[in-house]
C-alpha positions as CSV (number, residue, x, y, z in Angstrom):
1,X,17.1,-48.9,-18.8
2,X,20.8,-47.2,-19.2
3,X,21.6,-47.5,-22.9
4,X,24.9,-48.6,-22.2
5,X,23.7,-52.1,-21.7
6,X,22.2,-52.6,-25.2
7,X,24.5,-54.9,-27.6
8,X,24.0,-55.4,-31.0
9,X,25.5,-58.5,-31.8
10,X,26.2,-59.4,-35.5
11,X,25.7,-63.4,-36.1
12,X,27.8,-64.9,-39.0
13,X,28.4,-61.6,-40.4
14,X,30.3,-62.1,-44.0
15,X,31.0,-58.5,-45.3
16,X,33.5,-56.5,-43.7
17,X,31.5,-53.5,-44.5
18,X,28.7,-54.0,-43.2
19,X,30.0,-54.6,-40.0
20,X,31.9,-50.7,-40.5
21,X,28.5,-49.3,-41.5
22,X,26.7,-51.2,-38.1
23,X,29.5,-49.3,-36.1
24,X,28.8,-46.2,-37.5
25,X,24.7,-47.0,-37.5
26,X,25.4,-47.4,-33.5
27,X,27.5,-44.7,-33.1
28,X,25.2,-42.4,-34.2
29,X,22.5,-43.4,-31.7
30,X,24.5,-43.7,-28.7
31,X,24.3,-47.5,-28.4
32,X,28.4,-48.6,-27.8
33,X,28.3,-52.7,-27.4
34,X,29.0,-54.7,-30.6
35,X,28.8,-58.6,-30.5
36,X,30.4,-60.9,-33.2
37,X,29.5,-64.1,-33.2
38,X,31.3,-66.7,-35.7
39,X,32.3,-63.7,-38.0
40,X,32.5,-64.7,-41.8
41,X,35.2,-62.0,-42.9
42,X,38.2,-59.8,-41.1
43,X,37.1,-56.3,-39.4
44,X,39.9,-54.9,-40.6
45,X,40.3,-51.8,-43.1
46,X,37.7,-51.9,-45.3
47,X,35.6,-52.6,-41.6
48,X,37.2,-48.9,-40.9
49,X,36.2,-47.4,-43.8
50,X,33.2,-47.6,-43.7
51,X,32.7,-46.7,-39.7
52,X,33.4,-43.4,-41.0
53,X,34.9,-42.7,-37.8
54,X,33.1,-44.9,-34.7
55,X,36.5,-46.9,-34.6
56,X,36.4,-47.3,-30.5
57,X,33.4,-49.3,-31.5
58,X,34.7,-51.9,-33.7
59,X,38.6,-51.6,-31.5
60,X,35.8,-52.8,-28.4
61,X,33.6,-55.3,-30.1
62,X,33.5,-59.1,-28.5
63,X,33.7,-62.1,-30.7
64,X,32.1,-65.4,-29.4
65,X,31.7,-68.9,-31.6
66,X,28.2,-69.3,-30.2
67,X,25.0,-67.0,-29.6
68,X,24.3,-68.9,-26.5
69,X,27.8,-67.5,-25.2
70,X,26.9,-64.1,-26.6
71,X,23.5,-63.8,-24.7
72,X,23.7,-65.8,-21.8
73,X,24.0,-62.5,-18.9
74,X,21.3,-60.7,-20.9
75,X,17.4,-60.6,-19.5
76,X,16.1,-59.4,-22.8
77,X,16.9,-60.8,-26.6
78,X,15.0,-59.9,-29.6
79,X,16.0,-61.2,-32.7
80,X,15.3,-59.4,-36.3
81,X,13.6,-61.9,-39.1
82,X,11.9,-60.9,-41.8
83,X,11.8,-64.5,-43.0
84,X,8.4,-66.4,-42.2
85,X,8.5,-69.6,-39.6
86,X,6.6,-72.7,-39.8
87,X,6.3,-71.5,-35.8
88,X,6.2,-67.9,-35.3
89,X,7.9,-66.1,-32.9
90,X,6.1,-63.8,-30.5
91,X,6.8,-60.2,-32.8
92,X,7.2,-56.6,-31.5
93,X,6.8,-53.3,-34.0
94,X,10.0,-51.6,-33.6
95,X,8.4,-49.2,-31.3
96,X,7.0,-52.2,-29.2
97,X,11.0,-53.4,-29.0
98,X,12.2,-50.1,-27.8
99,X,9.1,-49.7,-25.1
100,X,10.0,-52.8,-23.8
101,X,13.6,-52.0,-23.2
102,X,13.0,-49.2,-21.8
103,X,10.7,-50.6,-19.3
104,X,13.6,-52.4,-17.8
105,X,15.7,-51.7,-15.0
106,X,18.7,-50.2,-15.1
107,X,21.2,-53.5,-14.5
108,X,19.1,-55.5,-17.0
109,X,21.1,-55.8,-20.0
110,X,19.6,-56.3,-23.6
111,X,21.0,-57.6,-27.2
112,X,19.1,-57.5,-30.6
113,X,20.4,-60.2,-32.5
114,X,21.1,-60.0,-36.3
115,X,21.6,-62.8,-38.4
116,X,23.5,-63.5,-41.8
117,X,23.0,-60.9,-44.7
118,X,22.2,-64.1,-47.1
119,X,20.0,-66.1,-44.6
120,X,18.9,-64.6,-41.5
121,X,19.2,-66.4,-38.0
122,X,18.6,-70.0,-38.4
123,X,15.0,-71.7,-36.3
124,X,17.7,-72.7,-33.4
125,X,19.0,-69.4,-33.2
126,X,15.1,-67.7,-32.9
127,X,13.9,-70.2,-30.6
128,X,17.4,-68.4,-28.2
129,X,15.7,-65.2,-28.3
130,X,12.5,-64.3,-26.5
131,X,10.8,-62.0,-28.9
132,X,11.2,-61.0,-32.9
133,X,11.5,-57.7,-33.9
134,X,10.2,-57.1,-37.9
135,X,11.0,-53.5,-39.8
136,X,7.8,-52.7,-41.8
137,X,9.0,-52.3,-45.4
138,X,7.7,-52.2,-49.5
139,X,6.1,-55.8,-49.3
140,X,7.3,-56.5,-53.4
141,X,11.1,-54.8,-52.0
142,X,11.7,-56.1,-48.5
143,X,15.4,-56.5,-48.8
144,X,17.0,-54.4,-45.6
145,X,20.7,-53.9,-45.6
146,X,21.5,-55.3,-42.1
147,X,23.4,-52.1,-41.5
148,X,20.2,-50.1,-42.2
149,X,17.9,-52.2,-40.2
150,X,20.3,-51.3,-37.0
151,X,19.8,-48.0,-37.6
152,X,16.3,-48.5,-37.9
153,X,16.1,-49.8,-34.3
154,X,18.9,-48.0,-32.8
155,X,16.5,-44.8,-33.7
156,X,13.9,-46.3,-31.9
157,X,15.9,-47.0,-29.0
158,X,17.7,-43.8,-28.8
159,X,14.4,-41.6,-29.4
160,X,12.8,-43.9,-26.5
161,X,15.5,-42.9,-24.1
162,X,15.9,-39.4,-25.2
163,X,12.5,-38.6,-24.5
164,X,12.8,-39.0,-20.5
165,X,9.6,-37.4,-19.8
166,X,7.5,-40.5,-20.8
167,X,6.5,-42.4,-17.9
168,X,8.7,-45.4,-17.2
169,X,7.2,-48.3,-15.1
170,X,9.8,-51.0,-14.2
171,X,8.1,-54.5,-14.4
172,X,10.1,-55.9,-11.6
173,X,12.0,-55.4,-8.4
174,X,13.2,-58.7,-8.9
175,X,16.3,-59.4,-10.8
176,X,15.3,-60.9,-14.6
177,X,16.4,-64.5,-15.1
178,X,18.9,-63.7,-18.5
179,X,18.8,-65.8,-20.7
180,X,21.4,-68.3,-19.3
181,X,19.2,-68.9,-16.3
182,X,16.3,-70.1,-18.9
183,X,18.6,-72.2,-21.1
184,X,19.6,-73.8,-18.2
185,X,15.8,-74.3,-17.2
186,X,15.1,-75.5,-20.4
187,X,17.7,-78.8,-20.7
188,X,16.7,-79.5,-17.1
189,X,12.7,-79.5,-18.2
190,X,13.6,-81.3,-21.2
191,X,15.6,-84.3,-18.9
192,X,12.6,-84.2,-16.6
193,X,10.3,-84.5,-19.7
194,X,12.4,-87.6,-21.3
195,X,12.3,-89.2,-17.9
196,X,9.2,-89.1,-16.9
197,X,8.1,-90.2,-20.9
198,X,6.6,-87.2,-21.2
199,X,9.0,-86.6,-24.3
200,X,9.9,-89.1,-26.6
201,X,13.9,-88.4,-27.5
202,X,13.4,-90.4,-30.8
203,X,10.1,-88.0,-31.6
204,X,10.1,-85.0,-30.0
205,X,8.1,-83.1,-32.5
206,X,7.9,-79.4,-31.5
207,X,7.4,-79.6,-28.0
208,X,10.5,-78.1,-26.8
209,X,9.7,-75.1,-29.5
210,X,6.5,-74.5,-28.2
211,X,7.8,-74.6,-24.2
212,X,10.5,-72.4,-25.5
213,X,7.8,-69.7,-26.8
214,X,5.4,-70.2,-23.9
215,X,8.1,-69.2,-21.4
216,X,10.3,-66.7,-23.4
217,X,7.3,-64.4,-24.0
218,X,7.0,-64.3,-20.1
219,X,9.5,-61.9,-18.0
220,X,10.2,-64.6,-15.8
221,X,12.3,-63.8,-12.6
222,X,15.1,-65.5,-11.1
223,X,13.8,-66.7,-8.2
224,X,10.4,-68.0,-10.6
225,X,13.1,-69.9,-12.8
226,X,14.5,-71.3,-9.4
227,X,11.2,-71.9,-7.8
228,X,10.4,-73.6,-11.6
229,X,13.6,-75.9,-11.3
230,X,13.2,-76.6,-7.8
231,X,9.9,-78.3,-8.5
232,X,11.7,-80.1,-11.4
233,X,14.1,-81.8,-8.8
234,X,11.3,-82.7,-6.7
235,X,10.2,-84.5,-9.5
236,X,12.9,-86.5,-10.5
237,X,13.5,-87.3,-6.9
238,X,10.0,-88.6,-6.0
239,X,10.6,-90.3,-9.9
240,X,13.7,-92.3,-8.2
């Protein structure tokens, strides 16, 4: 896995400063791709400030109005919550995150997704991501700066990669379905699912969540998603 294919990307972010301190956070570990999604405040000097020099960074970052749009090329996407779920997410230590990255092949390209200082990423956000990534911390003080928490897994990362002599297994020769490919799986099984009654639009409970978990914990590849979609269509032909 090349590090140069790691983003963090920065949901709803409403403090200029933090996003300066994430730069600098990155910066320090090597890892060059910031992602704003929706961004609550200006990167502009205070931003600067605190980057304490990683300004290529922040002059490089991508801004996008949706998550979906910010992931949608990458095979891997682990989100950070420290909030609990009434469905939890499949959860990686941080040193689980960075062995699983580095597992990957080289073109397979990765974002760990960061939510809102005040609220975290909302349960439609999560259920984007395959895997949560939680930062063991004081249980009566578990407040994280999201700055700090990037560093946090950004060491993790870079100490993973820098240590080259650990074996490295890639889990496929196959191209990984990102994460496009499976959103585009998962409104064509839901269609399938409403027409055949399977689902009930009007009560769909938490069906979709659960389907969403099942397959996101699984490194589906593209041809699986394909061979999974092509037996949807068979479906909904032999349905009409």
């Amino acid at each position: 896995m090349k590090i140069d294919n790691i983003s963090i990307v920065m949901a709803g972010t409403t403090h200029p400063g933090n996003i300066g301190a994430a730069a600098r956070a990155m910066h320090n570990m090597c890892v060059p791709n910031l992602v704003m999604v929706n961004p609550q405040c200006p990167v502009g000097e205070i931003a600067y400030a605190r980057a304490s020099g990683a300004h290529a960074i922040l002059d490089q970052r991508k801004t996008t109005d949706s998550l979906q749009q910010a992931i949608k090329d990458c095979a891997l996407v682990i989100a950070t919550s420290a909030r609990s779920r009434s469905m939890p997410w499949p959860e990686l230590s941080p040193e689980q995150m960075a062995q699983k990255i580095w597992r990957l092949s080289d073109q397979s390209k990765v974002a760990l997704v960061f939510g809102p200082e005040h609220s975290g990423l909302s349960n439609e956000e999560l259920q984007l991501c395959h895997f949560s990534v939680s930062i063991p911390t004081n249980p009566e003080f578990n407040s994280l700066n999201v700055a700090s928490a990037i560093q946090v897994l950004c060491y993790e990362i870079f100490r993973m990669v820098d240590n080259g002599s650990e074996a490295r297994t890639l889990e496929s020769s196959e191209p990984i379905a990102t994460s496009g490919d499976l959103q585009g799986y998962f409104a064509h099984l839901e269609q399938v699912l409403v027409t055949t009654r399977f689902l009930d639009p009007d009560n769909p409970g938490l069906l979709m969540q659960r389907l969403r978990r099942l397959y996101q914990r699984i490194d589906l590849s593209l041809t699986e998603v394909n061979i999974l979609r092509g037996i949807l269509s068979s479906v909904e032909k032999y349905k009409s």
